[in-house]
NUKELUM-920189 format. One record per residue (C-alpha): residue in one letter; x, y, z. Coordinates in steps of 0.5 Angstrom, whole numbers, plus 2048, in hexadecimal, padded with zeros to 3 digits. Example, Ala and Ser with C-alpha at 12.3 -4.5 7.8 and 13.67 -1.06 7.14 Angstrom:
BEGIN
a8197F7810;s81B7FE80E;
This chain:
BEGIN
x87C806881;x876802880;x87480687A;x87B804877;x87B7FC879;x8747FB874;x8777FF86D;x8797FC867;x87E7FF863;x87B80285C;x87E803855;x878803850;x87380984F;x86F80B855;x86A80F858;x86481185D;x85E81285C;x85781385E;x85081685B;x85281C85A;x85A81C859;x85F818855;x867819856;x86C815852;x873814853;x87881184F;x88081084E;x88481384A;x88C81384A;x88C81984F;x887817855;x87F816856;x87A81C852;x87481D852;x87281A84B;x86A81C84C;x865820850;x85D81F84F;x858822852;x851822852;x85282084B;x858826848;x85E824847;x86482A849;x86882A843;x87082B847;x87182684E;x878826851;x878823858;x87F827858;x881828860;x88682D862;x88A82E868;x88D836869;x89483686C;x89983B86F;x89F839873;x89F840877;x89A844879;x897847873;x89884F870;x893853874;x89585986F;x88F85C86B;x88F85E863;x88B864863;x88D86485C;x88885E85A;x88386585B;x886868855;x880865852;x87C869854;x87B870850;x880875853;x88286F859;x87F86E85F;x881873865;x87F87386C;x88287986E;x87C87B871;x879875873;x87C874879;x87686E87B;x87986A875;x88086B874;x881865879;x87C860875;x87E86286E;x88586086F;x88485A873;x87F85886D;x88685A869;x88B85586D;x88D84E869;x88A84986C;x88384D86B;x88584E864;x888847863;x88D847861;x892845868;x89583F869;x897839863;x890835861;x89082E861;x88B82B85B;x88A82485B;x88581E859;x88581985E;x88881385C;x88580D861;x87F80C862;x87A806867;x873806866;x86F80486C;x8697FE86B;x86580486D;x868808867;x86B80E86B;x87280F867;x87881186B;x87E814866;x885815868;x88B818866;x892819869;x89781E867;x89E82186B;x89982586D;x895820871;x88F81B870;x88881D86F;x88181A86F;x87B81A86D;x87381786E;x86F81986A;x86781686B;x860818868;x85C81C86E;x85681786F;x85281D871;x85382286C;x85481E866;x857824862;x85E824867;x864821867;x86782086E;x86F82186E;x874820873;x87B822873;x88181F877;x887822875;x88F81F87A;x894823879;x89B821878;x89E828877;x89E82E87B;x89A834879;x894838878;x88E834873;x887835871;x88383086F;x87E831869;x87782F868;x87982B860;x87682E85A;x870829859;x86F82D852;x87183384F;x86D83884A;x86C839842;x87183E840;x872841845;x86B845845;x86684184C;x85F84484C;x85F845853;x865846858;x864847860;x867848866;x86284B86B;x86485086E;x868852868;x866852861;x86085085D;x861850856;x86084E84F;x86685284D;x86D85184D;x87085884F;x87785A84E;x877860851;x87985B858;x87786385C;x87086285A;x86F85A85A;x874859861;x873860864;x86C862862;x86885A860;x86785D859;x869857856;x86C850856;x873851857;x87884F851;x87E84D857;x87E84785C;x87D84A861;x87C847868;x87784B86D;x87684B874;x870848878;x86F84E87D;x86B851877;x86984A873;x86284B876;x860844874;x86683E872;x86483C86C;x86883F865;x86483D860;x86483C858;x85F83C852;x86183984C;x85D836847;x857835849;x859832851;x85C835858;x86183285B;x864835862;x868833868;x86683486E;x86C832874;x86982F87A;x865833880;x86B834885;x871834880;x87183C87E;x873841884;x86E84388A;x86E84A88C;x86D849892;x871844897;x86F84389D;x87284A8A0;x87584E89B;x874851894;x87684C88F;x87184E889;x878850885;x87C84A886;x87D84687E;x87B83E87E;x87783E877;x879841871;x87484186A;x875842863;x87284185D;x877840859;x87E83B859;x88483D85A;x88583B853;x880841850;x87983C84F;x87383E852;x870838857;x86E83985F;x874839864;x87683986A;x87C83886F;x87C835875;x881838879;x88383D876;x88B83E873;x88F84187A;x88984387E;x88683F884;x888837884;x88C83887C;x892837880;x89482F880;x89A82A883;x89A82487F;x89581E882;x891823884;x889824881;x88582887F;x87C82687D;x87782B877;x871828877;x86C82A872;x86782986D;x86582B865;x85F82C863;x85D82B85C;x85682D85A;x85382F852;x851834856;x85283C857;x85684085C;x851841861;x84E83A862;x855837863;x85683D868;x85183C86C;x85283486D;x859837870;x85583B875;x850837877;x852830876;x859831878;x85983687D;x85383587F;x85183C880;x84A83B882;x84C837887;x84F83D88B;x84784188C;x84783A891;x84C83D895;x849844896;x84684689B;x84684D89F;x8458528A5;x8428588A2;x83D85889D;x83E85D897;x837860898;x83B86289F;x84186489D;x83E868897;x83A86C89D;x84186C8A1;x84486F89B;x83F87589C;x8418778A2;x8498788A0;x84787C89B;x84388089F;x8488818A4;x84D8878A1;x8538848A4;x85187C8A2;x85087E89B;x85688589A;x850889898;x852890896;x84E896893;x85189C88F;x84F8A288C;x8518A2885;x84E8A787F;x8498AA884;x8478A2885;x84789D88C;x84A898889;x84B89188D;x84F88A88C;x853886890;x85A887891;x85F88288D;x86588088E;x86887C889;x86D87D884;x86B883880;x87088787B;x87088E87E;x86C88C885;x86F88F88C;x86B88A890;x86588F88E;x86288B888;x85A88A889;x856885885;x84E882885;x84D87C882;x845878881;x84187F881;x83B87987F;x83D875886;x83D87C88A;x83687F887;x834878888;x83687788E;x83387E890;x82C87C88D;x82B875891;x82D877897;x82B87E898;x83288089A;x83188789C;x83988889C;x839885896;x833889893;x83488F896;x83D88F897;x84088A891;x83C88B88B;x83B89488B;x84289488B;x84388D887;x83F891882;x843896881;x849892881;x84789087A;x845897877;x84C899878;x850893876;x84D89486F;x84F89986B;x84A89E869;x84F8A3865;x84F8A385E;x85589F85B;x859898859;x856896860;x84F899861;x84B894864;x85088F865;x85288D86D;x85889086E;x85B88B874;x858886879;x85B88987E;x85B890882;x862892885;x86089888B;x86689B88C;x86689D884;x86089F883;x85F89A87B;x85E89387A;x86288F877;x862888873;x865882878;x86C880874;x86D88786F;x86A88D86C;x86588A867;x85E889866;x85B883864;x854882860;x85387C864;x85488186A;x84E886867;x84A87F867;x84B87E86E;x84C884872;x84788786E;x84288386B;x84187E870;x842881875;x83D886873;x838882870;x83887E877;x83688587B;x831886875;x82E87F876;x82D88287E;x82B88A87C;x829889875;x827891875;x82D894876;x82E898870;x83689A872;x837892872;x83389186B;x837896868;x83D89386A;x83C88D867;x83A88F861;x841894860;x84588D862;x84088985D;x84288E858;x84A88E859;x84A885859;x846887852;x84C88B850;x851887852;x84F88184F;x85287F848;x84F87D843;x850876844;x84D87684A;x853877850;x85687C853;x85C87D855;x86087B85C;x86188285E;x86388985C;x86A88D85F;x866892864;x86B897861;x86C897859;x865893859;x86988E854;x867886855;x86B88385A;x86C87B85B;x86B879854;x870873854;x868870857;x861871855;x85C87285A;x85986C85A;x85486D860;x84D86F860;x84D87685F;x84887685B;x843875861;x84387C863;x83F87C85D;x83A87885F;x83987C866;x837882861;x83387E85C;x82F87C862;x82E882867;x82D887861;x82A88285C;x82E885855;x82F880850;x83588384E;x838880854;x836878854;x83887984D;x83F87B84F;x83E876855;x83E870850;x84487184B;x849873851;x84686C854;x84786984D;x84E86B84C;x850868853;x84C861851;x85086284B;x85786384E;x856861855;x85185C857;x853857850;x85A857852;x85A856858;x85D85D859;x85B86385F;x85F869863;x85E86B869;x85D87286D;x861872873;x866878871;x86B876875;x86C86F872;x86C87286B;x86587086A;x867868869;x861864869;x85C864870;x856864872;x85486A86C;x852861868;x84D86086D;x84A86786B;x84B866864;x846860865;x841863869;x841869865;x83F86485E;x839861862;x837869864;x83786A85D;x83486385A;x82E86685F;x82E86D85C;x82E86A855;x82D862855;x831860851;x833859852;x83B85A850;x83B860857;x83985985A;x83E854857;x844859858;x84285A85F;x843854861;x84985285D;x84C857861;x849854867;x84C84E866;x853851866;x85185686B;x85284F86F;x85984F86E;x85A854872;x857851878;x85C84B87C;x85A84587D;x860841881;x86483F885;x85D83B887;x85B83E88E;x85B839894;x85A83989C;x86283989D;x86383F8A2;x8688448A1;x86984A8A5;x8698528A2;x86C8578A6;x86B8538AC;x8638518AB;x86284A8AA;x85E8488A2;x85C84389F;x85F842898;x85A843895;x857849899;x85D84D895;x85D84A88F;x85D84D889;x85A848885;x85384D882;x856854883;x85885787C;x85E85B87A;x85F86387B;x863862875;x86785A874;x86A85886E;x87285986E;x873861870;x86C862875;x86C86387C;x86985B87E;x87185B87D;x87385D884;x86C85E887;x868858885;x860859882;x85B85F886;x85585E88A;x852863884;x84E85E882;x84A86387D;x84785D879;x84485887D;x83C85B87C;x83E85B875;x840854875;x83A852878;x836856873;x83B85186E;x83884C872;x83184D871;x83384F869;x838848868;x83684386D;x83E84286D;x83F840874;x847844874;x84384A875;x83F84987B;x84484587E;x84A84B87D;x845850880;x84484C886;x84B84B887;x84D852886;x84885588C;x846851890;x84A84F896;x84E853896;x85085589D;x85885589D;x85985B898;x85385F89C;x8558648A2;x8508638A7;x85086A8AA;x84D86C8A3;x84B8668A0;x84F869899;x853864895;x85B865893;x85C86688C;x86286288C;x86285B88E;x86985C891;x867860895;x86285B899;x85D86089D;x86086789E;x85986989B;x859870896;x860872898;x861878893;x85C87888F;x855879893;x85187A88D;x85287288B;x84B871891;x84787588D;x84986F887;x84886A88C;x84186C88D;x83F86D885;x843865883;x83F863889;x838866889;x839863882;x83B85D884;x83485B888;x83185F884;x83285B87F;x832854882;x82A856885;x82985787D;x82B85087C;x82984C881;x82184F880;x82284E879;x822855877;x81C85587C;x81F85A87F;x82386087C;x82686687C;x82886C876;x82F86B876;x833872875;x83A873871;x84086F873;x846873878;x84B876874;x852873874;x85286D879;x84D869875;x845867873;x84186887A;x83C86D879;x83787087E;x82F86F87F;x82A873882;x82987887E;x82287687B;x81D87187E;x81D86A87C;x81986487D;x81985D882;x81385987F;x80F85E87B;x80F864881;x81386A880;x81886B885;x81E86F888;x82586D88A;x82486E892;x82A86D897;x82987289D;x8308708A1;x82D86E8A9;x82686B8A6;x8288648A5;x82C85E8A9;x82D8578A6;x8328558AB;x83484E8A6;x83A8528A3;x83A84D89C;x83285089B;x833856896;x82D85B896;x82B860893;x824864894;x81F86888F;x81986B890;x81386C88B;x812873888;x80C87488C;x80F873892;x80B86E895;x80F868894;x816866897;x81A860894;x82085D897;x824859892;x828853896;x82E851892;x83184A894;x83984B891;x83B843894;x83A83D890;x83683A896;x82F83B89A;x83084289F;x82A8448A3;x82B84B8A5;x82784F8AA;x8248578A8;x82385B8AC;x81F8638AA;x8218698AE;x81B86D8AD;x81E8738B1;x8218748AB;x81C8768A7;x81687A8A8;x8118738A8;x80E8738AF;x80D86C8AE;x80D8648A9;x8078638A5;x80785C8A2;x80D8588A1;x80E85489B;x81484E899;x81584D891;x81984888E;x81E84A888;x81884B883;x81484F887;x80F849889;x80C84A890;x810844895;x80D84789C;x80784C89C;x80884E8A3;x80F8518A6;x80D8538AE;x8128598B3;x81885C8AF;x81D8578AE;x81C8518AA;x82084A8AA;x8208498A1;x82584289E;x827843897;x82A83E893;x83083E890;x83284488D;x82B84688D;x82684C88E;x82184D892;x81C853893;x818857899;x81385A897;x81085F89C;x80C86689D;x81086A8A0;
């Protein structure tokens, strides 16, 4: 009521402005327009100011038009895709396709001005009376902060909708995002490939959901500048309330185009017939949010929406934990040397004992009798370091094995190539995971990757060598001339099948792999013209597929892959523009990680165990596959947090703080989604802390993302003082890679990656460690890790009874570069404060 009492009507033109940012308005016979936005001094050339309002007197059509698939070549059908029939048909309803209810487009016809320059609109109609604040934010000098009030006066269903501040030249905006979705510089027709595959900027004005909206914020570029909305923190859906999954609720919806057809950033709030929408006359409803506007690129107006008003990084204050990664690494060990924990099994197969873990997803042909492996780097990793005999002697002979027969050896269309990720027992044959194809991207992984992981390890096993070489040979004789492959061919007819959508995956890694362990040029030329036509076709335009059969390959992690499989080959070769769409790719990669609602101490309840809020957030955590057919539709992101080692190498490369800060909120504090009898994670978020559930063969993928992760921070916080030789990436569930295959360096001495389970107790569980050892023997090394951003002490305590030294010789503490803080360390436990997100080391003859 006070803000009304001080107004004074206006009639002339007006405007807010500040430094940065100029907004003009002027009357015309239909309403207020905006006449005029500057910023940073360019001038976009289509302002509108036009609002809208979305009304329906009844609950709108629920009926999907499965018609609007026809775009694609051949249609779109689902019928053997039983985990995306719901979603495709929920994406196809009117309300997401805009074009349920009556639309309601106006230009105020009133508007006050404060003393202070806040403008206040308003329009009354039948429908009801609507009123806007507008102010320029003080902080952030590139935003507009708007809040609507809208009365009823006639009952109905109502959306509100963000008004169009500008929108773009002829159609053609030079970058469209809604995280989550889509990123592209290209328009795209086919409403399969830009909806359903994020191929493209959708040419509809579709409405998207935020339960895979991984950050609120739909933005344009156009001419030069960026402008997005970004809703208020707290106005879009919690997946999470109070006791119950709610994760699938629909309070916010966003565009980037208006119900007219013209590109600008939209959203809705509520959403037309879901929660909220539904009003008796004289009852209200609030939007607050705010445009941004920058002569800038997508990527910097992106990350003001994470960090400055989400406030991501706010989020790595709350964490804290009750179990070290260190600690649940050694735990995992356990599990997986447990035949019963792990579902380990072993089976003659073509006069060999093969061996793997029993899966029991959803696989085409599987009677409960599906086997997989899945991180060879992590289990020959994990085996060096510890000294594991189970694993040693048990799990890699067979694991091995395992391997040579998964590939075809026989002469054929498919010589060389994996002939499925799965082995089904009771059948005796292996087998794709959602049909009878190969794929060349499967050759790259279950053949290439794998086995270059196990010859890093066992660099003279000829059967291995050869192997490779047959799978290098066979991705040379797949490749087109171009450079890309094929999605995959029909095991049967050995015709190429999904044609309708290239393989834009980094398939030509499995090159890579070859080039480095066999030294043949032929490969690394090959390596570079497959990257080339993915930077061409993929990277630039914002466009990636992905690897989960069972999805029909939508995009997933296989984008993070795709970015450190360019740093790889930036590596080998040095040619800056490896490195350039590396971190292109990164930047999009970042999308797919969720950065709201913004976690908080509030207490919620999950399966009768009370949390905080942000103890099961899923602010941090990534997407198996988003976007409108992905599984973060149902189940929410994974706890697979395959690229947080990368993004802190990205970090080290950038400087770019959304990197370090995402690989921290992905790993650490964590406890909610973590089974304490095994200390393995859910996959799904959904499923809190069930722990592997079916599929066992995930710890080993827990151990490889976190034995990167650390090893990676160590990396950082010694400014590469401390470093380790960094093996192939995992197949299919993104960029982790393994270590210890080959000494590396702490400070100008060579050592070896050293973690006998037992040896060692740091009992402050925000103290990470890892340990190594020189390659003499003589000396031992305790690398402490404080994963906390306040000062921790921790006490370390060295079980001798655990190796073969009868006594400590000298103790030495260094700080982060090496340098001597203590000289002398006296007994076998030693009490070290490290600050903030520090690194401290003993040193000690052992």
């Amino acid at each position: 009521m006070a803000l009304i009492l001080c107004v004074q009507t206006v009639s002339a033109q007006l405007k807010l402005q500040n430094e940065k940012l100029l907004l003009e308005w002027t009357r015309a016979k239909d309403g207020y327009q905006l006449a005029g936005i500057r910023t940073d001094g360019k001038t976009l050339l289509h302002p509108s100011g036009k609002y809208l309002l979305l009304y329906s007197a009844d609950k709108p059509d629920s009926i999907p038009d499965m018609q609007l698939a026809n775009t694609h070549p051949g249609g779109f059908s689902l019928a053997d895709y039983r985990y995306l029939v719901k979603n495709w048909e929920d994406n196809l309803r009117p309300v997401n396709m805009n074009t349920a209810g009556t639309p309601l487009a106006f230009y105020p016809e009133q508007v006050q001005q404060t003393p202070a320059g806040v403008l206040i609109f308003r329009h009354v109609s039948p429908y009801g009376e609507l009123n806007a604040v507008w102010q320029l934010d003080k902080q952030y000098q590139h935003d507009i902060l708007v809040n609507i009030t809208f009365t009823a006066r006639k009952a109905g269903y109502y959306a509100i909708a963000t008004p169009a501040l500008a929108t773009v030249n002829n159609d053609e905006p030079a970058y469209a995002m809604i995280p989550g979705y889509f990123q592209s510089s290209t328009v795209q027709h086919d409403l399969v490939l830009s909806y359903g595959y994020g191929q493209g900027i959708p040419d509809k004005p579709v409405i998207f959901r935020e339960r895979t909206a991984s950050t609120l914020s739909p933005l344009i570029s156009t001419q030069g500048i960026t402008m997005a909305v970004i809703p208020a923190p707290g106005t879009g859906r919690d997946p999470w309330e109070n006791d119950h999954y709610t994760h699938q609720q629909w309070k916010l919806g966003l565009s980037v185009m208006d119900r007219e057809g013209r590109f600008t950033p939209v959203a809705y709030h509520p959403v037309l017939g879901e929660s909220g929408s539904y009003m008796q006359p004289g009852e209200k409803r609030s939007f607050s949010f705010r445009y941004t506007v920058q002569a800038t690129d997508w990527y910097t107006v992106y990350q003001h929406a994470v960090n400055d008003v989400y406030r991501f990084a706010d989020f790595l204050q709350l964490k804290t934990t009750r179990q070290s990664l260190s600690d649940r690494i050694l735990s995992i060990l356990h599990y997986l040397d447990d035949d019963s924990t792990s579902m380990w099994k072993t089976f003659d197969y073509k006069g060999l004992k093969i061996g793997a873990q029993s899966y029991l997803g959803g696989v085409v042909g599987s009677g409960g009798d599906a086997m997989k492996n899945s991180d060879y780097g992590a289990m020959w990793m994990l085996a060096t370091i510890t000294g594991d005999t189970t694993l040693l002697h048990q799990r890699l002979p067979a694991a091995r094995n395992f391997k040579l027969v998964q590939q075809q050896a026989e002469p054929g269309f498919f010589q060389g190539a994996a002939v499925g990720q799965y082995y089904l027992w009771k059948k005796q044959r292996f087998t794709e995971e959602w049909g009878t194809y190969v794929e060349p991207v499967a050759l790259t992984y279950y053949t290439m990757l794998d086995i270059g992981n196990i010859l890093l390890f066992q660099p003279k096993d000829d059967a291995l060598l050869a192997r490779l070489r047959l799978g290098a040979d066979k991705l040379l004789e797949w490749q087109h001339e171009d450079g890309h492959w094929e999605v995959g061919y029909d095991g049967s007819s050995t015709k190429a099948v999904f044609t309708d959508i290239p393989d834009l995956r980094p398939t030509f890694y499995g090159l890579l792999v070859a080039y480095r362990i066999l030294k043949d040029e032929k490969y690394l030329t090959a390596a570079r013209k497959g990257a080339d036509w993915l930077i061409r076709e993929g990277v630039s335009k914002g466009s990636f597929l992905g690897v989960c059969g069972d999805a029909r390959f939508v995009a997933d992690f296989a984008t993070g892959q795709t970015v450190q499989a360019l740093l790889d080959l930036y590596e080998s070769c040095g040619d800056e523009k490896y490195k350039k769409a590396a971190i292109t790719a990164a930047r999009i990669y970042t999308a797919s990680i969720y950065t709201h609602p913004v976690p908080s101490t509030a207490r919620k309840t999950v399966n009768g165990q009370e949390w905080a809020d942000w103890q099961i957030s899923q602010a941090g955590l990534s997407f198996e596959h988003g976007g409108s057919l992905g599984s973060a539709n149902s189940h929410g992101p994974i706890m697979l947090a395959s690229h947080a080692g990368m993004f802190v190498r990205l970090f080290s490369l950038t400087h770019d703080s959304l990197f370090i800060n995402m690989a921290r909120a992905a790993v650490l504090g964590r406890d909610a989604f973590v089974d304490t009898a095994t200390s393995v994670a859910s996959y799904y978020w959904r499923a809190m802390n069930k722990g592997a559930g079916p599929y066992p063969h995930h710890a080993w993928w827990q151990v490889g993302l976190l034995t990167d992760y650390l090893v990676s921070e160590v990396s950082l916080r010694s400014n590469m003082g401390i470093s380790f030789p960094k093996g192939f990436v995992t197949p299919k569930v993104g960029p982790h890679a393994c270590y210890g295959f080959a000494p590396g360096q702490l400070f100008g001495k060579p050592v070896n990656l050293y973690m006998p389970d037992g040896l060692l107790q740091v009992n402050n569980p925000q103290v990470d460690y890892l340990m190594a050892r020189s390659t003499s023997g003589r000396e031992t090394y305790i690398l402490l890790l404080n994963n906390d951003d306040a000062s921790q002490e921790t006490t370390v305590t060295i079980n001798t009874g655990k190796t073969s030294a009868t006594a400590i010789g000298q103790v030495t503490l260094l700080d982060a570069a090496g340098k001597i803080e203590k000289e002398t360390l006296s007994g076998q436990q030693w009490k070290v404060h490290i600050p903030p997100y520090g690194l401290k080391i003993i040193a000690l003859s052992l």
